[in-house]
Each structure stands twice: as structure tokens, then as C-alpha cells.
mmCIF file of the C-alpha atoms, coordinates in Angstrom:
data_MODEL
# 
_entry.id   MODEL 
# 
loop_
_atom_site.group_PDB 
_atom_site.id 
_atom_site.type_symbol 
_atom_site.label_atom_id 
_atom_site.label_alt_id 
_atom_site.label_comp_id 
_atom_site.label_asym_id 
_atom_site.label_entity_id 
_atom_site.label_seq_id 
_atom_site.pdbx_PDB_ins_code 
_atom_site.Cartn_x 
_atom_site.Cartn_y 
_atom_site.Cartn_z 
_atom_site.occupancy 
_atom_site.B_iso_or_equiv 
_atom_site.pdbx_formal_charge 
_atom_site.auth_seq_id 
_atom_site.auth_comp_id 
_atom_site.auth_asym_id 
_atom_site.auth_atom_id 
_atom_site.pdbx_PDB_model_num 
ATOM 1   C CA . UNK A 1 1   ? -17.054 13.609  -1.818  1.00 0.00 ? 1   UNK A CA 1 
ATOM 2   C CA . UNK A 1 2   ? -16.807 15.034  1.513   1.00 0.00 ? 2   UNK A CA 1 
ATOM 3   C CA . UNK A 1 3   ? -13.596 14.016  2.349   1.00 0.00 ? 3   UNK A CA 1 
ATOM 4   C CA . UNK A 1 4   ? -12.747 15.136  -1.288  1.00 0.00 ? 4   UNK A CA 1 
ATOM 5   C CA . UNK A 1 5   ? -13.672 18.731  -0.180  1.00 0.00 ? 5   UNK A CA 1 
ATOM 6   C CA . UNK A 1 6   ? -12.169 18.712  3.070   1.00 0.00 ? 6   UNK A CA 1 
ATOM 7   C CA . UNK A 1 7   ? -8.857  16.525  2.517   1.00 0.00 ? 7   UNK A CA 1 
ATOM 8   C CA . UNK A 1 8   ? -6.698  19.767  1.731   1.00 0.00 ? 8   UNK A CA 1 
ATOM 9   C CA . UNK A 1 9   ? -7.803  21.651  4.385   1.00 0.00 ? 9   UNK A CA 1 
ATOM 10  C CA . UNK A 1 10  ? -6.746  18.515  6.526   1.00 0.00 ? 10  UNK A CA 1 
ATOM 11  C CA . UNK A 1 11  ? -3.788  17.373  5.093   1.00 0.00 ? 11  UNK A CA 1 
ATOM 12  C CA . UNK A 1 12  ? -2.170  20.760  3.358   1.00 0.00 ? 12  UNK A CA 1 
ATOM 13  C CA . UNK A 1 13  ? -2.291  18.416  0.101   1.00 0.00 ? 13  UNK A CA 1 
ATOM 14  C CA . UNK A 1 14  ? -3.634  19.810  -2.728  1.00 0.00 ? 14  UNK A CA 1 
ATOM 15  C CA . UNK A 1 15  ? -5.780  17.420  -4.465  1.00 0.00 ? 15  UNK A CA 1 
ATOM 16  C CA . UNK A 1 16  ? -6.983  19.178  -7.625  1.00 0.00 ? 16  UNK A CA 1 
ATOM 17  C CA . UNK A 1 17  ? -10.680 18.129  -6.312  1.00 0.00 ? 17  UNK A CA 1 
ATOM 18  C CA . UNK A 1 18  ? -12.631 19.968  -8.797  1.00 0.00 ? 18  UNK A CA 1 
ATOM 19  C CA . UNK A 1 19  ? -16.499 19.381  -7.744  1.00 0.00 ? 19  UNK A CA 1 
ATOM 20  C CA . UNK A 1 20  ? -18.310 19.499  -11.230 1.00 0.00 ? 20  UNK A CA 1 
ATOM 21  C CA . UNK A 1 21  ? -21.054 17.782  -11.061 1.00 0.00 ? 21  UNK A CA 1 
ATOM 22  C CA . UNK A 1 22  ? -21.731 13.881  -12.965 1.00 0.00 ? 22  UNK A CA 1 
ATOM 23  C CA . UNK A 1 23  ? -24.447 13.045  -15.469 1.00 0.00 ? 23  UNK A CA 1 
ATOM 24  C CA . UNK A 1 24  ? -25.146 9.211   -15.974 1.00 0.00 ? 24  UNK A CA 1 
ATOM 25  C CA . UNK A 1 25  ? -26.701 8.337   -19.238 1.00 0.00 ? 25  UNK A CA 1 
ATOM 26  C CA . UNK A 1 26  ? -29.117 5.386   -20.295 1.00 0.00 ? 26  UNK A CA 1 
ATOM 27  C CA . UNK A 1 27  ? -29.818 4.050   -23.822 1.00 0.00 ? 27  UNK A CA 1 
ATOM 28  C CA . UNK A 1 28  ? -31.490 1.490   -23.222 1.00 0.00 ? 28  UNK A CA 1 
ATOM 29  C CA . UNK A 1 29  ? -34.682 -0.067  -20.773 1.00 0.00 ? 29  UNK A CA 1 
ATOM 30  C CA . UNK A 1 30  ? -32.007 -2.172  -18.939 1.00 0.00 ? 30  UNK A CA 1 
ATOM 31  C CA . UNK A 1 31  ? -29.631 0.567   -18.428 1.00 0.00 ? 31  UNK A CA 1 
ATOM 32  C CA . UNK A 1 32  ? -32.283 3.151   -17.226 1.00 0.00 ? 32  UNK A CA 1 
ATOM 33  C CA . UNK A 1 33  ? -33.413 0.251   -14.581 1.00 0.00 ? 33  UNK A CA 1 
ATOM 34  C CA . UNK A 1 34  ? -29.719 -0.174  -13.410 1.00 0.00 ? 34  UNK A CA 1 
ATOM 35  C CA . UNK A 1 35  ? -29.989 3.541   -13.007 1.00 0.00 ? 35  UNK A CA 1 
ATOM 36  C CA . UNK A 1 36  ? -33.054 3.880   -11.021 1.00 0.00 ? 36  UNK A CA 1 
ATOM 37  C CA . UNK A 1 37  ? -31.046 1.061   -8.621  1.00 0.00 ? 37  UNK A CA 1 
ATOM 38  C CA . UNK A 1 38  ? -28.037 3.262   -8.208  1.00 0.00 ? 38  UNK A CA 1 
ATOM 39  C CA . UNK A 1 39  ? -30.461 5.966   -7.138  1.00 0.00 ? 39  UNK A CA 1 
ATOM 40  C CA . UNK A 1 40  ? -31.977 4.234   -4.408  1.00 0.00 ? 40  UNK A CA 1 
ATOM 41  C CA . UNK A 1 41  ? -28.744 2.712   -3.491  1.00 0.00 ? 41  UNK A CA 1 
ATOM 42  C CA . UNK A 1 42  ? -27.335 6.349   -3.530  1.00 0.00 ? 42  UNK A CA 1 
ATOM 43  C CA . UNK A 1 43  ? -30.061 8.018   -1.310  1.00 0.00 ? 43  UNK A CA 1 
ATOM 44  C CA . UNK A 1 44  ? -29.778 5.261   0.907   1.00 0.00 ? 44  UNK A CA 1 
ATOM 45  C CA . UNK A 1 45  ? -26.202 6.849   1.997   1.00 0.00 ? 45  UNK A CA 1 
ATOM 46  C CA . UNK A 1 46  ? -27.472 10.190  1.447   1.00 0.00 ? 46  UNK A CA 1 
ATOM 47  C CA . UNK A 1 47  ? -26.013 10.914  -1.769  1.00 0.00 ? 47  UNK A CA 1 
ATOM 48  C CA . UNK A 1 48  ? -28.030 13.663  -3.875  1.00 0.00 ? 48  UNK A CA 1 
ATOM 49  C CA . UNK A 1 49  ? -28.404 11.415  -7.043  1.00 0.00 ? 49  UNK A CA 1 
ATOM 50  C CA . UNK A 1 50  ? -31.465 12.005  -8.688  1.00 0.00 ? 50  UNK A CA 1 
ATOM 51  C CA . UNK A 1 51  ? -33.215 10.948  -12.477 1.00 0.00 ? 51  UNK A CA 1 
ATOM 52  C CA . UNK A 1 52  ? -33.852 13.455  -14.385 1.00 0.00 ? 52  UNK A CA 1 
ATOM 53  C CA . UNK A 1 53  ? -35.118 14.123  -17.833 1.00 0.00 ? 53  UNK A CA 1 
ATOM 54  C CA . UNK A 1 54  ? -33.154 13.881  -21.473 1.00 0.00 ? 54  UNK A CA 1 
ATOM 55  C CA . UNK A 1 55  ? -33.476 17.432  -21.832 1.00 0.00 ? 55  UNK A CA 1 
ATOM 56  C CA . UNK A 1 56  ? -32.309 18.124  -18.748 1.00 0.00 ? 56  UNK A CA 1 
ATOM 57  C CA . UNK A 1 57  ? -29.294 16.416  -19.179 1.00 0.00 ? 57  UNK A CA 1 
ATOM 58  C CA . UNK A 1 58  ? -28.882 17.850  -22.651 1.00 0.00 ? 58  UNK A CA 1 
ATOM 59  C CA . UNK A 1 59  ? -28.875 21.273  -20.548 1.00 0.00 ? 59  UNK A CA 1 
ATOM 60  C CA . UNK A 1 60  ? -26.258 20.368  -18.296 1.00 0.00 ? 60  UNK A CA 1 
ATOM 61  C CA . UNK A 1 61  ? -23.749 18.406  -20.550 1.00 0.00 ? 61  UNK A CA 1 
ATOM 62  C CA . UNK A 1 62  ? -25.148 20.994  -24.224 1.00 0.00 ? 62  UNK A CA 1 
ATOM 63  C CA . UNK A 1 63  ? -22.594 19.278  -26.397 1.00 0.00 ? 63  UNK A CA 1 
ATOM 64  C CA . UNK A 1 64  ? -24.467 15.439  -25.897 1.00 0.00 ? 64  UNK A CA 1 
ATOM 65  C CA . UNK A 1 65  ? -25.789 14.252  -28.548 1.00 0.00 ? 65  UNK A CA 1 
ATOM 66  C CA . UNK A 1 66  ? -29.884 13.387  -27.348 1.00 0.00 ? 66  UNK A CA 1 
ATOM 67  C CA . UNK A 1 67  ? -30.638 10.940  -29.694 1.00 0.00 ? 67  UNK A CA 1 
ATOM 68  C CA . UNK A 1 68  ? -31.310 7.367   -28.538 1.00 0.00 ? 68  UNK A CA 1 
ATOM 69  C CA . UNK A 1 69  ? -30.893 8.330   -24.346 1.00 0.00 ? 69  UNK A CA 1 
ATOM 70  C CA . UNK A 1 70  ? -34.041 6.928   -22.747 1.00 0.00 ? 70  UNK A CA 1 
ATOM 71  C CA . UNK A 1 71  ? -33.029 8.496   -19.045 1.00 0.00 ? 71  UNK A CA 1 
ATOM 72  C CA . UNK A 1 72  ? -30.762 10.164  -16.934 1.00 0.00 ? 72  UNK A CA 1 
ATOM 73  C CA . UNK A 1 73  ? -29.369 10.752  -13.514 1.00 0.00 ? 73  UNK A CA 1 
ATOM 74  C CA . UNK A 1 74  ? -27.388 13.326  -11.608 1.00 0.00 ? 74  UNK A CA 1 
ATOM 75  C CA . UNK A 1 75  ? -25.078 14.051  -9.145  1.00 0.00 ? 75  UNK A CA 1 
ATOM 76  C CA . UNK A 1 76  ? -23.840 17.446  -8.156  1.00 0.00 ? 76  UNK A CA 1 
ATOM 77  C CA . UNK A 1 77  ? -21.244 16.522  -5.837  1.00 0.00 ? 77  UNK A CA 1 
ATOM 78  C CA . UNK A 1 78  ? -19.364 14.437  -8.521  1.00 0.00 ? 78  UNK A CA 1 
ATOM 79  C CA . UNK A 1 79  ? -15.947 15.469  -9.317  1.00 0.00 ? 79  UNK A CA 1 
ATOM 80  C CA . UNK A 1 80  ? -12.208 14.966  -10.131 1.00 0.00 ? 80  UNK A CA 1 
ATOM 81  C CA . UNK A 1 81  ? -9.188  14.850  -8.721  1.00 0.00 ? 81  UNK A CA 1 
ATOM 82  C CA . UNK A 1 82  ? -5.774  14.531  -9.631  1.00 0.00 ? 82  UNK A CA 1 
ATOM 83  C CA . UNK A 1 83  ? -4.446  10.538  -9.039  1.00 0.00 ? 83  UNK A CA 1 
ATOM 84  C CA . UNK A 1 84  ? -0.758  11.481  -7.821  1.00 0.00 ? 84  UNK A CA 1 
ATOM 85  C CA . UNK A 1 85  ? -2.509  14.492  -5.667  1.00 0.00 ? 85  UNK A CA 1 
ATOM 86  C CA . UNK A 1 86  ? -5.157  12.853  -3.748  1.00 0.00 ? 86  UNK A CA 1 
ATOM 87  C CA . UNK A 1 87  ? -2.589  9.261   -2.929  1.00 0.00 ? 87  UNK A CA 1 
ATOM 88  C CA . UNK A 1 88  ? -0.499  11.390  -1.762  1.00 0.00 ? 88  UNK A CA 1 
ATOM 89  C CA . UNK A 1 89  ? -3.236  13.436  0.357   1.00 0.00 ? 89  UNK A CA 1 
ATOM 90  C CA . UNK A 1 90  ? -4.967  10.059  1.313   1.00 0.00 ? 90  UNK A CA 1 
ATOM 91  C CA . UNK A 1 91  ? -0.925  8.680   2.222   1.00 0.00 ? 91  UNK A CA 1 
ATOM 92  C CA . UNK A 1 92  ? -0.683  11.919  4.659   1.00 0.00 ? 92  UNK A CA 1 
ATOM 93  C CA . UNK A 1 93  ? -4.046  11.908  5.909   1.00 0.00 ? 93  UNK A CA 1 
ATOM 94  C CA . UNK A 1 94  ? -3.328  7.650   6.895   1.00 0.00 ? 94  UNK A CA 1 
ATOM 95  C CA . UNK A 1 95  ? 0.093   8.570   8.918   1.00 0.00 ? 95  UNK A CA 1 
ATOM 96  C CA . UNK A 1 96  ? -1.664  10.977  10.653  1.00 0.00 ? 96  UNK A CA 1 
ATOM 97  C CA . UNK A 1 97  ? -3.762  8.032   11.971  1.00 0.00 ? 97  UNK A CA 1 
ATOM 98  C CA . UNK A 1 98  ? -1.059  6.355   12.788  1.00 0.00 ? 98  UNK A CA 1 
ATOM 99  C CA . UNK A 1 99  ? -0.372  3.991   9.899   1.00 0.00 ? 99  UNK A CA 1 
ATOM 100 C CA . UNK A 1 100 ? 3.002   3.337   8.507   1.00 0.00 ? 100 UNK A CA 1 
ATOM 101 C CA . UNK A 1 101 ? 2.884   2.699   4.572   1.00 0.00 ? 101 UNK A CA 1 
ATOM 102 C CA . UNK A 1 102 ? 5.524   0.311   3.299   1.00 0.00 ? 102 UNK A CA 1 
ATOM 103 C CA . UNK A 1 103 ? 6.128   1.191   -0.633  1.00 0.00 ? 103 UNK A CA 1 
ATOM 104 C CA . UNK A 1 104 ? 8.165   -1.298  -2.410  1.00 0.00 ? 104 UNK A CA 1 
ATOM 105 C CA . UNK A 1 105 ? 7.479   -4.024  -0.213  1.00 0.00 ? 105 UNK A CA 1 
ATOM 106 C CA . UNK A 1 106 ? 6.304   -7.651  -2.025  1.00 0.00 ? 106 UNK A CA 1 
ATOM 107 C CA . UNK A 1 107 ? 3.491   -9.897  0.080   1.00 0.00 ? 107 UNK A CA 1 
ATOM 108 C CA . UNK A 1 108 ? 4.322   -12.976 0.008   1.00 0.00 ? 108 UNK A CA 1 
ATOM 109 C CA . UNK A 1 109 ? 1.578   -15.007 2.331   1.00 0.00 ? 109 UNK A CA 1 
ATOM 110 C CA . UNK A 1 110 ? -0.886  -14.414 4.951   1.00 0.00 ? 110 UNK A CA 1 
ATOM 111 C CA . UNK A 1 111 ? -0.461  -16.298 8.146   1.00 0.00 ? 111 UNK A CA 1 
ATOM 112 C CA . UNK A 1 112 ? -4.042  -17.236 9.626   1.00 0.00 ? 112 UNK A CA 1 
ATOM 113 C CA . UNK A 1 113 ? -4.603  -18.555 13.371  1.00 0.00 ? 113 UNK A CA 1 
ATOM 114 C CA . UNK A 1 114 ? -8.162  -19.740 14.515  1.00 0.00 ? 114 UNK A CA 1 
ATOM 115 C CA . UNK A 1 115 ? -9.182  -18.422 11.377  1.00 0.00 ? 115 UNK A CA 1 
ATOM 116 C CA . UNK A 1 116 ? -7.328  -14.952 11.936  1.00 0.00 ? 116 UNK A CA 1 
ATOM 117 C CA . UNK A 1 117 ? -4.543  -12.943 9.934   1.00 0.00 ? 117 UNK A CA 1 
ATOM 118 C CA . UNK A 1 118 ? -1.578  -12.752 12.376  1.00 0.00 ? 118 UNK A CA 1 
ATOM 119 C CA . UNK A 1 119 ? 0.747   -12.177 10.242  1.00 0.00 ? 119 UNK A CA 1 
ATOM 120 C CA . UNK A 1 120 ? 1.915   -10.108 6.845   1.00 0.00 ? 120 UNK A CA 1 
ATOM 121 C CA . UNK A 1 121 ? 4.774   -12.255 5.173   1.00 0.00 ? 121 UNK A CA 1 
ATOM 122 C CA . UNK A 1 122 ? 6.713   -9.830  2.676   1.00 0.00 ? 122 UNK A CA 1 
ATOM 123 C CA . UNK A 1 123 ? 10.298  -9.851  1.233   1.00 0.00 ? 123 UNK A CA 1 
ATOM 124 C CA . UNK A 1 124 ? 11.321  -7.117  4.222   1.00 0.00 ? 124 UNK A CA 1 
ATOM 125 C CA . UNK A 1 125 ? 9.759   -9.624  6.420   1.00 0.00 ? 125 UNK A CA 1 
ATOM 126 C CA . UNK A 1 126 ? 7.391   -10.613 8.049   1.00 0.00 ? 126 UNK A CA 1 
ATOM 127 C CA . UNK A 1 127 ? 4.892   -7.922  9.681   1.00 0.00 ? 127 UNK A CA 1 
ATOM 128 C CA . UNK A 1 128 ? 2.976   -8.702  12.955  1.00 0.00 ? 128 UNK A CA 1 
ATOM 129 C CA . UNK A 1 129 ? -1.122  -7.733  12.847  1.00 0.00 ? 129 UNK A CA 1 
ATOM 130 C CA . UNK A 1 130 ? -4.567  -8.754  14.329  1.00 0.00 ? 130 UNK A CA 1 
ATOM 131 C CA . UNK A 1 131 ? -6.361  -7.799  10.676  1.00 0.00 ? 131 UNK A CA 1 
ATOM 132 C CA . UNK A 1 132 ? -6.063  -7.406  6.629   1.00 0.00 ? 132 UNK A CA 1 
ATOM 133 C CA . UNK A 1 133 ? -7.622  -5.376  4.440   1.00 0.00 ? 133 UNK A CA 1 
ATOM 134 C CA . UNK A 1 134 ? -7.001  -7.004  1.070   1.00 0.00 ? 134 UNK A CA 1 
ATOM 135 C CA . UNK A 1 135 ? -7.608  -3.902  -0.942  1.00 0.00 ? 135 UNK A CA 1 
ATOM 136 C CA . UNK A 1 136 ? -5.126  -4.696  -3.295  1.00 0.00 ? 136 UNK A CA 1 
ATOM 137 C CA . UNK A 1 137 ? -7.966  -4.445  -6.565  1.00 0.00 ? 137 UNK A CA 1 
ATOM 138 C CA . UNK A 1 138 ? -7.239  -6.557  -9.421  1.00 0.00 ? 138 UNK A CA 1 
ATOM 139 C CA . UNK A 1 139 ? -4.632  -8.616  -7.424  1.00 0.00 ? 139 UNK A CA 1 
ATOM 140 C CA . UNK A 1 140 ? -7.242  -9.374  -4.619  1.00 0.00 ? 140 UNK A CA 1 
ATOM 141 C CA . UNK A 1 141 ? -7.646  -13.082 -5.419  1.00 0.00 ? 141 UNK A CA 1 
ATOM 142 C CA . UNK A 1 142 ? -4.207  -13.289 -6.589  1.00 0.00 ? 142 UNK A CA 1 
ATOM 143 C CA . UNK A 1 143 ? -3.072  -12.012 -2.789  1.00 0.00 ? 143 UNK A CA 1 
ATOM 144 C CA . UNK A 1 144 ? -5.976  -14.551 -1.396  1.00 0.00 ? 144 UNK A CA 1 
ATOM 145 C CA . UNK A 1 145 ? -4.686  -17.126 -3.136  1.00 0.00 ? 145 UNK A CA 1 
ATOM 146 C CA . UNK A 1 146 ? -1.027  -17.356 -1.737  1.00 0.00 ? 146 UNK A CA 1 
ATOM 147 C CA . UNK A 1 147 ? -2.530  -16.603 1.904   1.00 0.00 ? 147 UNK A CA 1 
ATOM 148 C CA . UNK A 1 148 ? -3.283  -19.672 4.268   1.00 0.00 ? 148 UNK A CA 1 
ATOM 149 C CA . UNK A 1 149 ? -7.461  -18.834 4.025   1.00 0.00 ? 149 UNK A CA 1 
ATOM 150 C CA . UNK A 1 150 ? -9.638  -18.840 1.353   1.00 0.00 ? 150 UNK A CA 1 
ATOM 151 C CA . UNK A 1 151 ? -10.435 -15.481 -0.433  1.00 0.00 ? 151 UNK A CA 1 
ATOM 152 C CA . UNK A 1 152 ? -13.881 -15.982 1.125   1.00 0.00 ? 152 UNK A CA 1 
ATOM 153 C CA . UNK A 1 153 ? -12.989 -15.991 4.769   1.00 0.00 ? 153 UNK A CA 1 
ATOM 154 C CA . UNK A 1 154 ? -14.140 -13.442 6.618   1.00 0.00 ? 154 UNK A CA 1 
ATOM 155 C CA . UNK A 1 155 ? -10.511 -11.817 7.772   1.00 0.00 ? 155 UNK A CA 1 
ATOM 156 C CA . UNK A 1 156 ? -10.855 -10.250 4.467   1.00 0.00 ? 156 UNK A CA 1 
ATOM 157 C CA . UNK A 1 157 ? -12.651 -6.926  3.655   1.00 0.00 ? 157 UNK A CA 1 
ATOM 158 C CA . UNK A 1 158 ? -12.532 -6.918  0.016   1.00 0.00 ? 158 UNK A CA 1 
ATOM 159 C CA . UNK A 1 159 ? -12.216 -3.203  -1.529  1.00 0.00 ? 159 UNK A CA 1 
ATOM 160 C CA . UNK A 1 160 ? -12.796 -1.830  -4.499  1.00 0.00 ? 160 UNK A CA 1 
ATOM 161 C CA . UNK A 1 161 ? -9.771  -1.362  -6.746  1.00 0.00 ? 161 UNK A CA 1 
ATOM 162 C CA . UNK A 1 162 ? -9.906  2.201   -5.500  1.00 0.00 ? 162 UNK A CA 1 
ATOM 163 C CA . UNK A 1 163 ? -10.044 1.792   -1.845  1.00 0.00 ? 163 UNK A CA 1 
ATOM 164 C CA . UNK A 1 164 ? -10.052 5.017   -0.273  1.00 0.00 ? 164 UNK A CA 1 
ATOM 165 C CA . UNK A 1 165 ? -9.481  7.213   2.744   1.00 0.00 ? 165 UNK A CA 1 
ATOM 166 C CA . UNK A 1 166 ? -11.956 7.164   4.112   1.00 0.00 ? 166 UNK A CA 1 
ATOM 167 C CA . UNK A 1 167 ? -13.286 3.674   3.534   1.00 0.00 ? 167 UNK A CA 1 
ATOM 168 C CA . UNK A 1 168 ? -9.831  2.684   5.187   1.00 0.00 ? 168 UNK A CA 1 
ATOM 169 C CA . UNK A 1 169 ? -10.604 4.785   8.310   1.00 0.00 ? 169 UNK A CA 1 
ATOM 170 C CA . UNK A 1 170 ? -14.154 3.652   9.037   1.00 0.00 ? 170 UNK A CA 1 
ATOM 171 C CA . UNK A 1 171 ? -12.674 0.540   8.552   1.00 0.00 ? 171 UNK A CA 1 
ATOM 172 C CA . UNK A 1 172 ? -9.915  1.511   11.272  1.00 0.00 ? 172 UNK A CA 1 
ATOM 173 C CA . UNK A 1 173 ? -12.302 2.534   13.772  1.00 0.00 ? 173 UNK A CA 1 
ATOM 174 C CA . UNK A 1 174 ? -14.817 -0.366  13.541  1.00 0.00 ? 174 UNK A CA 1 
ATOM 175 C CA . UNK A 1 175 ? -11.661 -2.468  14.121  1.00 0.00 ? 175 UNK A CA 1 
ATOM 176 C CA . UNK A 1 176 ? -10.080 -0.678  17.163  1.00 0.00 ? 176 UNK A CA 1 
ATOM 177 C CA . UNK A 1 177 ? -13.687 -0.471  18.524  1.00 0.00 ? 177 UNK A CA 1 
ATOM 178 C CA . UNK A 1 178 ? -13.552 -4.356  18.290  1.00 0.00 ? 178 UNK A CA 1 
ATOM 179 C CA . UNK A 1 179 ? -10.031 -4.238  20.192  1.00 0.00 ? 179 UNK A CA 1 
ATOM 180 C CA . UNK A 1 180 ? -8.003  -4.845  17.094  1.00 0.00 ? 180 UNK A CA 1 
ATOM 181 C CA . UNK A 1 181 ? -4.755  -2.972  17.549  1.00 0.00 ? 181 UNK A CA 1 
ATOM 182 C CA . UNK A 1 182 ? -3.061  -3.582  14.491  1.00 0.00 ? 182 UNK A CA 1 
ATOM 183 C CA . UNK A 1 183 ? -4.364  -3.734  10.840  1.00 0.00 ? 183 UNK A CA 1 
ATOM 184 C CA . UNK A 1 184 ? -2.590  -4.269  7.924   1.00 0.00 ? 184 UNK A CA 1 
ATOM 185 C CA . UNK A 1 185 ? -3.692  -2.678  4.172   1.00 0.00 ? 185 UNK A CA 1 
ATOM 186 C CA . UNK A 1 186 ? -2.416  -4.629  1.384   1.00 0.00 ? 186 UNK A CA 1 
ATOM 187 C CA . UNK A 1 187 ? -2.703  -2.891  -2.156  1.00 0.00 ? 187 UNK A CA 1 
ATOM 188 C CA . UNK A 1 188 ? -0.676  -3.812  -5.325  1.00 0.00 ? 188 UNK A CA 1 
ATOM 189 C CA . UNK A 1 189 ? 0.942   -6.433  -3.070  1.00 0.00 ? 189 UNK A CA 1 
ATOM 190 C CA . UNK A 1 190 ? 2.925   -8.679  -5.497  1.00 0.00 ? 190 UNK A CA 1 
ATOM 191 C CA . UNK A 1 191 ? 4.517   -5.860  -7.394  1.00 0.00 ? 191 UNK A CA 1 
ATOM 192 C CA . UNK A 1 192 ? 7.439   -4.097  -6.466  1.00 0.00 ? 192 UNK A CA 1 
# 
């Protein structure tokens, strides 16, 4: 969320972040254990998600209905954003790094060396790179598939189906700290 605050002031794209705060319910023992996970998991990259009581909840979200929730959890820095808005703001805030976003452009393969992308093969041809981020979501294995590795070789960084901005540039620096020069994001790749 704090590149959601700060990604206007960066960019000069509004994102329609609205920080509103998130309330996680359980109903039933297994759910209330997955969320008692997600809370360690969360403070564990310093995110302020905490249980808290039925009532509680029922005092931040009054038009719940109470009946059968056996727990809770929190997070006041959860929000939303407008889609459109914040691609666009996380499209701006990428060139600024440097990175040059092909739209409309259909992968076709993956050429691996020594067990190493090299290479981006696409209908506009073929584009030249030391590393892949497959973050293209649903179509992940689908893209893994038609490359020359397997989908579980490590020149892939799988993302989530929303890979963001900021996942993209931490990604960026760990690879030019490595000496990687050139990195190539795949997302909806097989769609034009």
C-alpha cells in the first residue's frame, strides 16, 4: 500500500487509491486458523494486520450481519483503486525505469541457453534479454509451456495474476544487482 499512496505523487497518475481500511471474516475453525496464518505471514513484512473480535468487526463494517463469524482480522492500510488508473500509473512509473512496454504484441516461445532465457520470440519478433518474468497470471503455464524450459525452471519468477509495481521493480534491482541488463515481463502474452 505504500506505493499505492505515493504512486500519484510519483507518476502525476491519479489512481483513485482510496485507503479504507479491510476486514477479513471467518465462519468457521478452519477459516479463523487460515486467518491467524495470514497474520503472522503479514507482520512478518510489516503489515499492520491484526485479529480482532466479532464485535469489533461488527463496529467497523455496522451493516454485517454477526451471526455465525467465529473471528476476524484487520487491516487499515487496505484499499482500492481504480484498474485502468493504477496500469496506467504502474505503465508510467515502469518507463521511468527504463522499461519499454510492448501492447499488442503475441509471445510465441522462450529461447533458453545453459538453462537461461535469451530470448522473447513474439509475432513483432524476436526480443533479445538475459531474464523473464512470466507474470502473465492465468496464462503462466500456458506461456511455460510453449517456452524451451519447463515451467519449473528457475529463469521463471512466477507472479501473481496481479503482478505489480513494485514487485516488478524489486525484481529489477535484484536482477541488475546480479549483472542482468535486460529483463523481459511477459503478461497476457498469447492474446492480442
Amino acid at each position: 500500500t505504500d506505493l499505492y499512496r505515493r504512486l500519484k505523487d510519483e507518476t502525476g497518475q491519479d489512481t483513485g487509491w482510496r485507503e479504507v481500511g479491510g476486514v477479513r471474516l471467518a465462519s468457521s475453525p478452519r477459516r479463523l486458523e487460515e486467518l491467524k496464518r495470514q497474520v503472522g505471514l503479514a507482520r512478518s513484512f510489516g503489515m499492520p494486520l491484526e485479529l480482532i473480535s466479532s464485535q469489533e468487526a461488527l463496529n467497523l463494517f455496522p451493516i454485517m450481519n454477526p451471526e455465525g463469524i467465529t473471528g476476524s482480522a484487520f487491516i487499515p492500510s487496505d484499499g482500492f483503486a481504480d484498474p485502468a488508473s493504477l496500469a496506467h500509473a504502474l505503465a508510467k512509473g515502469a518507463r521511468s525505469f527504463g522499461v519499454t512496454i510492448r501492447r499488442h504484441c503475441t509471445v510465441t516461445g522462450i529461447t533458453v541457453k545453459n538453462r537461461r532465457a535469451v530470448e522473447v520470440l513474439t509475432d513483432q519478433g524476436p526480443i533479445q534479454t538475459e531474464f523473464v518474468v512470466n507474470a502473465a497470471g492465468m496464462w503462466a503455464p500456458r506461456l511455460a509451456a510453449i517456452s524451451q524450459a519447463g515451467y519449473s525452471e528457475r529463469i521463471y519468477i512466477r507472479a501473481a495474476a496481479r503482478a505489480d509495481y513494485e514487485t516488478v521493480m524489486r525484481v529489477m534491482a535484484r536482477i541488475s544487482g546480479a549483472g542482468f541488463t535486460n529483463l523481459a515481463l511477459v503478461s497476457d502474452p498469447l492474446s492480442k
